[in-house]
C-alpha positions as CSV (number, residue, x, y, z in Angstrom):
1,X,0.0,0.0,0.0
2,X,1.5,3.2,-0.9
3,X,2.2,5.6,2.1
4,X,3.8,8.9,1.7
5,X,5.1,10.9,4.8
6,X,6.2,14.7,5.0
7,X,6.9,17.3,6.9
8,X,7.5,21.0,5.5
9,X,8.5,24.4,7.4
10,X,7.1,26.7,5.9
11,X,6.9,30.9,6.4
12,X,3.3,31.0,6.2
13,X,1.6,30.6,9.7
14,X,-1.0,27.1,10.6
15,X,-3.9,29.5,10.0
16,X,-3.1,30.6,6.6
17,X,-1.8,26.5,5.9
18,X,-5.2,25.5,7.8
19,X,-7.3,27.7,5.1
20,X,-5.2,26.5,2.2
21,X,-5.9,23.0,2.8
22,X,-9.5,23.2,4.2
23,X,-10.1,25.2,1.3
24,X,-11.5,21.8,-1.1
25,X,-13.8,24.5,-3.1
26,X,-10.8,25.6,-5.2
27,X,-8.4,22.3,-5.5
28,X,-9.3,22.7,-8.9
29,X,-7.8,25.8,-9.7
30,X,-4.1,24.5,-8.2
31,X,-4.2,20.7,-7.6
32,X,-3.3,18.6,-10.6
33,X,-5.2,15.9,-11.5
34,X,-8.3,17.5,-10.0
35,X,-11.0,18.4,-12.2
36,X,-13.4,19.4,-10.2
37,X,-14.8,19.4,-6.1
38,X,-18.4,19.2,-4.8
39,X,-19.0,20.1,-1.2
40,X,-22.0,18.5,0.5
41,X,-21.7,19.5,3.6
42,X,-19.9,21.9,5.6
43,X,-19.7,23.6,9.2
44,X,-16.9,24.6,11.6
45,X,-15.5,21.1,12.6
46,X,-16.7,18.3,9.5
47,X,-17.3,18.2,5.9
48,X,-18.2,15.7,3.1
49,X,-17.3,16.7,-0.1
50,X,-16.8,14.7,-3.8
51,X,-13.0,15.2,-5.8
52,X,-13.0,14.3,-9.5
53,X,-9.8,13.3,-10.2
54,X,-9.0,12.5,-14.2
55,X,-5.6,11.1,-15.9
56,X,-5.5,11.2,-19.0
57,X,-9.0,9.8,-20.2
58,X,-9.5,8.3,-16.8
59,X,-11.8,10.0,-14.4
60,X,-12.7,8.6,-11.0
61,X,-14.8,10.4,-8.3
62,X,-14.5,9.8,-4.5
63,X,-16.3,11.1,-1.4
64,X,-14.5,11.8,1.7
65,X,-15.3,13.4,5.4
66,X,-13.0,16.1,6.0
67,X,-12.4,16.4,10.1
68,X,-11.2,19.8,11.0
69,X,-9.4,21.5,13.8
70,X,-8.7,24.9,12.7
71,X,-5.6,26.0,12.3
72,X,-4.4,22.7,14.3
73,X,-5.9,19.8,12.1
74,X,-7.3,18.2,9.1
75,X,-8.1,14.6,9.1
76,X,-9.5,12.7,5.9
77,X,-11.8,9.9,6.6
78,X,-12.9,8.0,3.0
79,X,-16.4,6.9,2.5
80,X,-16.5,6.1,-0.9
81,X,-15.0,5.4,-4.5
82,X,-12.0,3.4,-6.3
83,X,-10.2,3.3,-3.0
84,X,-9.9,0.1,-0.5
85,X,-9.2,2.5,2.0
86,X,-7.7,6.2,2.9
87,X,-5.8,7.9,5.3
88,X,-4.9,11.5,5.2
89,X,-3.8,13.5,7.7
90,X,-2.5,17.4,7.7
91,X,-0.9,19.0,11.3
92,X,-0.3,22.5,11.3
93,X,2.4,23.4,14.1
94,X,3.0,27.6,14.4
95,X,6.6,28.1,14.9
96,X,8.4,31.4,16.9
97,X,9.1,33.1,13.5
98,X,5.8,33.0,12.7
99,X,5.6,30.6,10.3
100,X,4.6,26.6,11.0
101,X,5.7,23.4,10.2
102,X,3.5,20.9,8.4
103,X,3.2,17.2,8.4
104,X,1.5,15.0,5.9
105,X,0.4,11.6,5.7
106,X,-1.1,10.1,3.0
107,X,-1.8,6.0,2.8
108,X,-4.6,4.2,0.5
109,X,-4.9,1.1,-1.1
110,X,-6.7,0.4,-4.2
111,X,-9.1,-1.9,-4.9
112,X,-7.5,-3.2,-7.9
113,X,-3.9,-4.8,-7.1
114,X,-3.0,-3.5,-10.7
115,X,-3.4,-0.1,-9.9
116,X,-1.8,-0.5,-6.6
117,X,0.8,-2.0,-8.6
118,X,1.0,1.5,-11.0
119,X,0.4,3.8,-8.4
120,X,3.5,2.5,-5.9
121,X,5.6,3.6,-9.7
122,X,4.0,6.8,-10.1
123,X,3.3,8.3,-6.3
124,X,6.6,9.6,-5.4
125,X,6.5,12.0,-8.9
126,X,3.0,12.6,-8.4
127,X,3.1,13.3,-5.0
128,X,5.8,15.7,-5.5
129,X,4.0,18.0,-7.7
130,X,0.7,17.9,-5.7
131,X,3.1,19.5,-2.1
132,X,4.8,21.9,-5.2
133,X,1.1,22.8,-6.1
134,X,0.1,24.1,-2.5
135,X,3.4,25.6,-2.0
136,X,2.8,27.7,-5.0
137,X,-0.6,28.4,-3.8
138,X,0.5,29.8,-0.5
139,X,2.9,32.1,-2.3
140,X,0.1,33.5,-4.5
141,X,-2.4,33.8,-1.8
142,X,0.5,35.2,0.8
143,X,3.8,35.8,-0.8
144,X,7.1,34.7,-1.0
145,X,8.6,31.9,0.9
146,X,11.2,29.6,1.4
147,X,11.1,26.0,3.0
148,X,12.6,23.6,3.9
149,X,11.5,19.9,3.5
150,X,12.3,16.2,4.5
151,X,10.4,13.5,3.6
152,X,10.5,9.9,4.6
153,X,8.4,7.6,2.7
C-alpha cells in the first residue's frame, strides 16, 4: 500500500496552511489531477465533499469526510469510491518566526492490485507535484517563501 510521509516548514503561519488546505472548493484551480470538487456538507468542525480526479481519459470520483481542527488539524476519513481504503492526515504546528511546520500523511490502497501496482511507480513524482502545487498556492495567496522539506516515505 503506498504511504507517503512529509513534513514542511514553511513561512506561512498554521492558519493561513489550515485555510489552504480546508479550502476543497478551489483544489481545482491548483491541484493537478483534480478536475473538479463538490461540497455536500460543511460547518466549523466536518465536511463531506466529492473530488474528480482525471488522468489522462480516466476520471474517478471519491467522497471523503473532512475532520477539522482549525488551524491545528485536518483529518481525511474516505467513504467512498475506487479506493480500499484512505488515510490523510495534515498537522499545522506555528513556529516562533511565525511561520509553521507541516506534516503529511497520505496511505490508501486500491481496490484493484493493478493499480496498486502502478500507483506505488507513479506516487513519489506525483506526489511531489501535488506538495509543489500548494506551495505555490500559499505564495500566490500570501507571498514569497522559502522552506525547507524532508520526507521519509
Amino acid at each position: 500500500m503506498p504511504r507517503i510521509v512529509e513534513t514542511r516548514r514553511l513561512q506561512w503561519s498554521a492558519e493561513q496552511m489550515f485555510d489552504l488546505v480546508a479550502d476543497v472548493r478551489r483544489y481545482a484551480e491548483f491541484l493537478p489531477w483534480v478536475v473538479a470538487t463538490r461540497i455536500k456538507s460543511d460547518s466549523e468542525t466536518v465536511m463531506v465533499a466529492d473530488m474528480l480526479v482525471g488522468f489522462s481519459a480516466l476520471r474517478e470520483k471519491f467522497t471523503s469526510r473532512v475532520h477539522k481542527q482549525r488551524a491545528r488539524s485536518i483529518k481525511v476519513e474516505y467513504v467512498e469510491g475506487p479506493l480500499k481504503r484512505l488515510e490523510n492526515d495534515w498537522t499545522f504546528t506555528p513556529a516562533p518566526d511565525g511561520g509553521c511546520t507541516v506534516d503529511f500523511c497520505v496511505d490508501f490502497t486500491f481496490r484493484n492490485a493493478l493499480f496498486e501496482k502502478l500507483a506505488g511507480q507513479y506516487l513519489e513524482t506525483a506526489f511531489r507535484k501535488m506538495v509543489a502545487a500548494f506551495e505555490e498556492r500559499a505564495e500566490q495567496l500570501y507571498g514569497s517563501s522559502s522552506s525547507s522539506a524532508t520526507s521519509v516515505a
